[in-house]
PAMAR-903507 format. One record per residue (C-alpha): residue in three letters; x, y, z. Coordinates in steps of 0.25 Angstrom, whole numbers, padded with zeros to 4 digits, always signed. Layout:
% PAMAR-903507
ALAXYZ ...
***
This chain:
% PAMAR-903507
UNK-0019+0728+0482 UNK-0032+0720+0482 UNK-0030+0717+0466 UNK-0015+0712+0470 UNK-0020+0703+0482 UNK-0030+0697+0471 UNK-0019+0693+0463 UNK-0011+0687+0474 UNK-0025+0681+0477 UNK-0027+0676+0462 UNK-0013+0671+0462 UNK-0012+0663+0474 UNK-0025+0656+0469 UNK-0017+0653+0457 UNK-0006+0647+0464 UNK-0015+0639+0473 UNK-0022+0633+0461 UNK-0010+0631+0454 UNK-0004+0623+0465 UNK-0015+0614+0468 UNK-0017+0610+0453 UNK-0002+0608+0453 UNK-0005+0599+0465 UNK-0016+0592+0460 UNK-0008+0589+0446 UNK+0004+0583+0457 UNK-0005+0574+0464 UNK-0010+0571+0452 UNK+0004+0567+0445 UNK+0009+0560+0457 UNK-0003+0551+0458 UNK-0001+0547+0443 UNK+0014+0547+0444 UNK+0010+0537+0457 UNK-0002+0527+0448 UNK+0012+0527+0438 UNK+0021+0522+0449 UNK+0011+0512+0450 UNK+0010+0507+0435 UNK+0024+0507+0434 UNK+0025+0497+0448 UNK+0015+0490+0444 UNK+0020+0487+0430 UNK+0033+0483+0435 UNK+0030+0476+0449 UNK+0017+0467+0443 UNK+0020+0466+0429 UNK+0036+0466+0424 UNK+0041+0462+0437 UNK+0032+0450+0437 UNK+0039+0444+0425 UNK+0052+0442+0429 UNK+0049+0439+0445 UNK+0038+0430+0448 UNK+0031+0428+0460 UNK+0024+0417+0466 UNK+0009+0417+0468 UNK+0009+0406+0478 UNK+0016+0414+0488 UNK+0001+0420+0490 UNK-0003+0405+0495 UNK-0006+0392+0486 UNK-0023+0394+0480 UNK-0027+0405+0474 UNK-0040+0410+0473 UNK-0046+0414+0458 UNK-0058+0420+0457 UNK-0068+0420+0444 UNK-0056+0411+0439 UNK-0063+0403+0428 UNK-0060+0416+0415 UNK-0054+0427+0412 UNK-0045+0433+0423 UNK-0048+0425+0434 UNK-0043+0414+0425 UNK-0031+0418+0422 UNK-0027+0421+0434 UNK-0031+0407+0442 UNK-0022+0402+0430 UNK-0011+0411+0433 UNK-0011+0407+0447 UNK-0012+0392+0445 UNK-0001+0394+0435 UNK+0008+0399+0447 UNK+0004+0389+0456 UNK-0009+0392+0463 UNK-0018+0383+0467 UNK-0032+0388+0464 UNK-0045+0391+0469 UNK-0054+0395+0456 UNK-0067+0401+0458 UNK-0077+0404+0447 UNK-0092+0401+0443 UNK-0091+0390+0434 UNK-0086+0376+0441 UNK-0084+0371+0428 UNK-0075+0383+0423 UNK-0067+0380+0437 UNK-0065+0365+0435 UNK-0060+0368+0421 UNK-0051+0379+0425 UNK-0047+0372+0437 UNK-0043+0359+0430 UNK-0035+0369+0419 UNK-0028+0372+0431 UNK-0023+0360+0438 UNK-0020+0355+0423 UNK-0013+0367+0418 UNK-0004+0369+0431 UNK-0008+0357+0443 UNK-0016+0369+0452 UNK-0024+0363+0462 UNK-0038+0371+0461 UNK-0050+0372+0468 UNK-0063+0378+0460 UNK-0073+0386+0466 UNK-0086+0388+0458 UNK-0093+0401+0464 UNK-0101+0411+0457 UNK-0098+0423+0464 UNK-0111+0431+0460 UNK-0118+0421+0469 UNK-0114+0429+0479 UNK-0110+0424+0494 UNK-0113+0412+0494 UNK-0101+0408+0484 UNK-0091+0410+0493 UNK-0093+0398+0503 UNK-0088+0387+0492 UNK-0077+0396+0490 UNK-0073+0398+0505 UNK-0074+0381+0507 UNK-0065+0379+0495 UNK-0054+0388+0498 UNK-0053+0385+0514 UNK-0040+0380+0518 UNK-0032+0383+0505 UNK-0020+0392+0505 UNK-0028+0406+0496 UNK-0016+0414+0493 UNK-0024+0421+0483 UNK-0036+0425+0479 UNK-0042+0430+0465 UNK-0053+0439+0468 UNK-0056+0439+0450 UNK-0069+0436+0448 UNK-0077+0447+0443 UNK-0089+0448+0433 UNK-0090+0462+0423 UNK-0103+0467+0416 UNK-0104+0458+0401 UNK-0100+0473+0397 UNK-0102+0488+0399 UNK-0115+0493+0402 UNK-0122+0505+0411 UNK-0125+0498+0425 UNK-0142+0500+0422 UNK-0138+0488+0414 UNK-0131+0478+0420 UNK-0138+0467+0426 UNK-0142+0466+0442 UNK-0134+0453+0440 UNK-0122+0459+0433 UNK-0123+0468+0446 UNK-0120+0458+0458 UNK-0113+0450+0448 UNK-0103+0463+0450 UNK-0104+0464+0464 UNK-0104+0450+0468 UNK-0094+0445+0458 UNK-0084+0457+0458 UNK-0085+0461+0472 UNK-0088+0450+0483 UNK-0081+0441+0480 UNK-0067+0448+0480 UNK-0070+0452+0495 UNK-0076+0441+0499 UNK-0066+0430+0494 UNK-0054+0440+0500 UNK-0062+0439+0512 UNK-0060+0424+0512 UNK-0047+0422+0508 UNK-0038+0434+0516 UNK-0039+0427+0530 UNK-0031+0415+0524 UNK-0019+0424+0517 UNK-0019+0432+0530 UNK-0016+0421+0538 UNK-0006+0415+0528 UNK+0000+0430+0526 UNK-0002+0429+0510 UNK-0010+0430+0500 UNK-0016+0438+0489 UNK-0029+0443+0483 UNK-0031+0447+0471 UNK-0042+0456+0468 UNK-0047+0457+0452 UNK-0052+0472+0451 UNK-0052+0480+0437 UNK-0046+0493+0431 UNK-0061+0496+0430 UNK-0060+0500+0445 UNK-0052+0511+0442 UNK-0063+0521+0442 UNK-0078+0519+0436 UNK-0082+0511+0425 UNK-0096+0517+0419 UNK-0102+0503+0411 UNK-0094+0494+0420 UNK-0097+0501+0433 UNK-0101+0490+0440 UNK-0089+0483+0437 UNK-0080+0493+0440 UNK-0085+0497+0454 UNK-0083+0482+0458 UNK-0071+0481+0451 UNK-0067+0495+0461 UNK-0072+0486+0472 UNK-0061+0476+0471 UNK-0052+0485+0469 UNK-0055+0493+0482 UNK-0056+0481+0488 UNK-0044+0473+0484 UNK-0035+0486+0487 UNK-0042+0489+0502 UNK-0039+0471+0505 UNK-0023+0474+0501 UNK-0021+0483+0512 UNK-0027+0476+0521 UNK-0022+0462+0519 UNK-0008+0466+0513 UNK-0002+0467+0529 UNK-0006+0451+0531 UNK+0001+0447+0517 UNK-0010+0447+0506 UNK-0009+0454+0494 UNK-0021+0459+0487 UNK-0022+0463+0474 UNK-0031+0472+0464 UNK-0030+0470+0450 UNK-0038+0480+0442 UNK-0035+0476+0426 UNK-0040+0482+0415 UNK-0047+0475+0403 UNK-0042+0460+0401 UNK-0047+0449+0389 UNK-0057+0440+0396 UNK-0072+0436+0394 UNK-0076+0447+0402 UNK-0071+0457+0393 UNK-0074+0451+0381 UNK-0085+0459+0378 UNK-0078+0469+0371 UNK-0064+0466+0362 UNK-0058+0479+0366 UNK-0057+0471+0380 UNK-0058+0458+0377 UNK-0046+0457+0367 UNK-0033+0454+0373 UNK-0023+0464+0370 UNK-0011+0471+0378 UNK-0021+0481+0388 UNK-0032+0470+0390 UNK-0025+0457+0394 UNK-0031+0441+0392 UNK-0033+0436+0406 UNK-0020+0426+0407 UNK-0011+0437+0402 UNK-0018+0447+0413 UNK-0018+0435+0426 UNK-0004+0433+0422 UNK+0001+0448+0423 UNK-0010+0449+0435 UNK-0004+0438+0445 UNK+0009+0442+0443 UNK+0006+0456+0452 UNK+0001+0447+0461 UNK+0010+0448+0472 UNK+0016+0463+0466 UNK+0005+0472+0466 UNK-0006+0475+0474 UNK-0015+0482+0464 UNK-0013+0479+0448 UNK-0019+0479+0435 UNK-0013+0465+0432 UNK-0008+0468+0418 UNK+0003+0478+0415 UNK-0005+0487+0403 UNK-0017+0485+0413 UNK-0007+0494+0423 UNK-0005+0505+0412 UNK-0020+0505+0410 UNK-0024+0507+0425 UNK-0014+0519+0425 UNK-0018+0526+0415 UNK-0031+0523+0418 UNK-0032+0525+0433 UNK-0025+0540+0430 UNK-0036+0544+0422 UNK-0048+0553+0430 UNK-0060+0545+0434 UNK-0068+0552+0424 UNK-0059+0548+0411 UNK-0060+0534+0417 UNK-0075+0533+0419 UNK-0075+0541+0404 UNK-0064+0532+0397 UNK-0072+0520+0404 UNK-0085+0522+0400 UNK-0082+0525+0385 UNK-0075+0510+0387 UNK-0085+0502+0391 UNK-0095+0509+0383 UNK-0086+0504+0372 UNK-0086+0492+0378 UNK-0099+0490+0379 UNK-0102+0493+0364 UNK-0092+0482+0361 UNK-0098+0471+0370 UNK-0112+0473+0363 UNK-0106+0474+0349 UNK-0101+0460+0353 UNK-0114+0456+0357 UNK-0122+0461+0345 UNK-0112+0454+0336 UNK-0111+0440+0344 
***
């Protein structure tokens, strides 16, 4: 009897651990089969759609905002915007940068442009000048791109105390802080949109681009949590979180710096980019960008943290074999 009971016993456990692996493995199907509804949408909704309906940017208001405006993305973007018919506040550390990109655009497509020079790892007092110059005009969107990356992978014992703040003042107030001052007016005109430059790197933690990652996690968290709350008064907020794209900040290795059908130039990516704006609230801004963030973004934190570190190890080799041979 006692040897029959135990076997009920043994078997019941059994079942009971058969069952709850079988529900872990569903839960677990479900959430990729849900992340694979979400690729599919987004691919069709911000990236074929797009090309045979177009819609205006200017419904968001007449000035957009571009942050970090004067290279790469940032670039690319104000031009994109100009292009469609912005008028354009431009903010960036170099007035001579702004006067000549500022004059490219009135030039190119007659935008009316106001320059702002501010070096944002000055800290607070930069954001005065900017607040003067923006009063009274019409922001229906704001660019929050400006963003500064280590010269190239590295432990964090050595990155520079100014590489540090550089990180946290450049990549993480202003985002919240130009939000800050811009919202009341898109509230009260019930439109509006802020789009909020993050990275794929945010999808779990970076070893060698730590800090980078962690503020790039910070926009993320930050832009996600300002959608819900501003979406009931007309706002849109956006996240985008590319992958690698070709600009000077990436040129410290060709494996990144190369243009090629995973890693974007900047005009190819702003123009994929703002054409989600408008369609979706979080994106990577380039279709193969999507198909990376789902496979990636499936993977176990662990194999991410693994698969990233043995990049930017690579990386890094690169980047000092072009130092040594430069």
């Amino acid at each position: 009897m006692s040897s029959y009971a135990g076997a009920l016993v043994g078997t019941g456990s059994y079942i009971t651990v058969k069952n709850a692996l079988a529900a872990i493995g569903a839960i677990t199907s479900l959430k990729i089969l849900i992340k694979f509804i979400r690729f599919v949408y987004s691919l069709i909704r911000g990236h074929f759609l797009p090309r045979f309906t177009r819609t205006s940017v200017l419904q968001h208001g007449k000035w957009a905002v571009v942050t970090g405006c004067t290279d790469g993305v940032g670039r690319a973007y104000a031009r994109e915007l100009a292009r469609r018919g912005c008028s354009m506040v431009l903010i960036s550390r170099s007035q001579q940068k702004l006067d000549d990109f500022a004059g490219e655009l009135r030039h190119e497509f007659g935008s009316e442009v106001v320059t702002v020079a501010a070096d944002f790892s000055q800290g607070r007092q930069v954001y005065g000048p900017i607040e003067e110059k923006t009063r009274g005009l019409d922001i229906g969107i704001l660019v929050n791109n400006v963003g500064v990356m280590l010269p190239y992978p590295m432990r964090h014992a050595d990155v520079s105390e100014e590489d540090v703040w550089r990180h946290v003042l450049v990549n993480v107030a202003p985002a919240a802080a130009l939000s800050r001052l811009v919202l009341p007016g898109m509230v009260a005109r019930g439109r509006g949109a802020v789009v909020n430059i993050s990275s794929s790197s945010a999808i779990g933690p970076m070893p060698h681009m730590n800090i980078y990652s962690a503020s790039k996690k910070f926009l993320e968290y930050f832009s996600r949590a300002l959608a819900a709350e501003y979406r009931p008064y007309g706002v849109t907020v956006q996240t985008v979180m590319p992958f690698y794209i070709a600009t000077n900040m990436t040129s410290y290795s060709d494996k990144i710096g190369r243009a090629n059908l995973f890693v974007p130039d900047a005009p190819t990516f702003a123009d994929s980019c703002v054409r989600t704006l408008g369609r979706l609230e979080s994106t990577t801004g380039y279709w193969t960008h999507e198909l990376q963030y789902f496979v990636c973004s499936n993977v176990p934190s662990w194999l991410w943290m693994s698969l990233g570190e043995e990049l930017q190890k690579e990386l890094r080799r690169d980047a000092i074999g072009k130092q040594k041979s430069s």
